[in-house]
C-alpha positions in Angstrom: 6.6 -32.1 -21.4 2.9 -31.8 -21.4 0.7 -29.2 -20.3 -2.0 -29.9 -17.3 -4.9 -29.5 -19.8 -3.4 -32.1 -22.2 -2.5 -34.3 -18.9 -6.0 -34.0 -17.9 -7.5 -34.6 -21.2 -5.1 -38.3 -21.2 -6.7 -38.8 -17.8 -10.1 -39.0 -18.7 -9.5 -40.8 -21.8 -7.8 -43.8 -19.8 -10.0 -43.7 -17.3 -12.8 -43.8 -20.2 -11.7 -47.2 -21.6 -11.0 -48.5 -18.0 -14.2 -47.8 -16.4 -16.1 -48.7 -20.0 -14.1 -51.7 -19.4 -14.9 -52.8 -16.0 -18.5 -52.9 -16.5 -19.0 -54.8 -19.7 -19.3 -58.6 -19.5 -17.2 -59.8 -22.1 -14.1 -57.3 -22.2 -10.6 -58.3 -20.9 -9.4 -58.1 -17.1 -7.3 -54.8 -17.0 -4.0 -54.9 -15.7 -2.7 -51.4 -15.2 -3.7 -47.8 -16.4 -1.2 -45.0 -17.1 -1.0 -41.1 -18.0 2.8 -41.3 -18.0 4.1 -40.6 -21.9 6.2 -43.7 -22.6 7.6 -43.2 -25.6 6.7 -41.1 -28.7 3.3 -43.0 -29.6 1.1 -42.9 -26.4 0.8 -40.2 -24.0 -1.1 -43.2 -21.5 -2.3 -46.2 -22.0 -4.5 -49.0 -20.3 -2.8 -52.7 -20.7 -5.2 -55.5 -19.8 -4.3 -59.3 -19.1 -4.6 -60.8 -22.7 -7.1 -63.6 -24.0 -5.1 -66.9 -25.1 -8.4 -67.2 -27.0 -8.2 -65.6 -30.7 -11.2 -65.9 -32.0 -14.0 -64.1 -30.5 -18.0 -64.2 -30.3 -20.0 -61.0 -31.3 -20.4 -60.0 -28.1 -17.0 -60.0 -26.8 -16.6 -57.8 -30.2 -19.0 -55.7 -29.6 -18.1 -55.5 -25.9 -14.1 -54.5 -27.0 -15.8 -52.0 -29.5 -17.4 -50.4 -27.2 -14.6 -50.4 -24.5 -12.2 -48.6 -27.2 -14.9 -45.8 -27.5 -15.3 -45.4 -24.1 -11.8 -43.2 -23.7 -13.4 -40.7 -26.4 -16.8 -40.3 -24.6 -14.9 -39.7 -21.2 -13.0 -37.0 -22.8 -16.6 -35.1 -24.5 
């Protein structure tokens, strides 16, 4: 069980890397984002449809970078 505040807090976070997501250029398509706990790890998550390509450019790095910081801005 979490508390709203700690609910809250997961919401903007996933909402971070999904929105940070949706505007850059070379990030993968998201799929789905949750704030349902699924098992002892996460408390949410965001899952997005996954590159068959492995290697990638420095702008898709930086892009994916940039994407993973986005759930920590949305929470400050």
């Amino acid at each position: 069980v979490i508390s709203k505040q700690e609910r809250r807090t997961v919401a903007y976070h996933e909402a971070g890397h999904a929105v940070t997501g949706w505007f850059l250029e070379h990030t993968d398509p998201l799929l789905k984002v949750t704030i349902v706990p699924r098992g002892t790890a996460a408390l949410g998550f965001a899952q997005y449809v996954p590159n068959e390509n492995l290697l990638m450019t420095k702008e898709q790095l930086f892009d994916m970078t940039c994407m993973t910081l986005g759930g920590r801005a949305a929470e400050k």
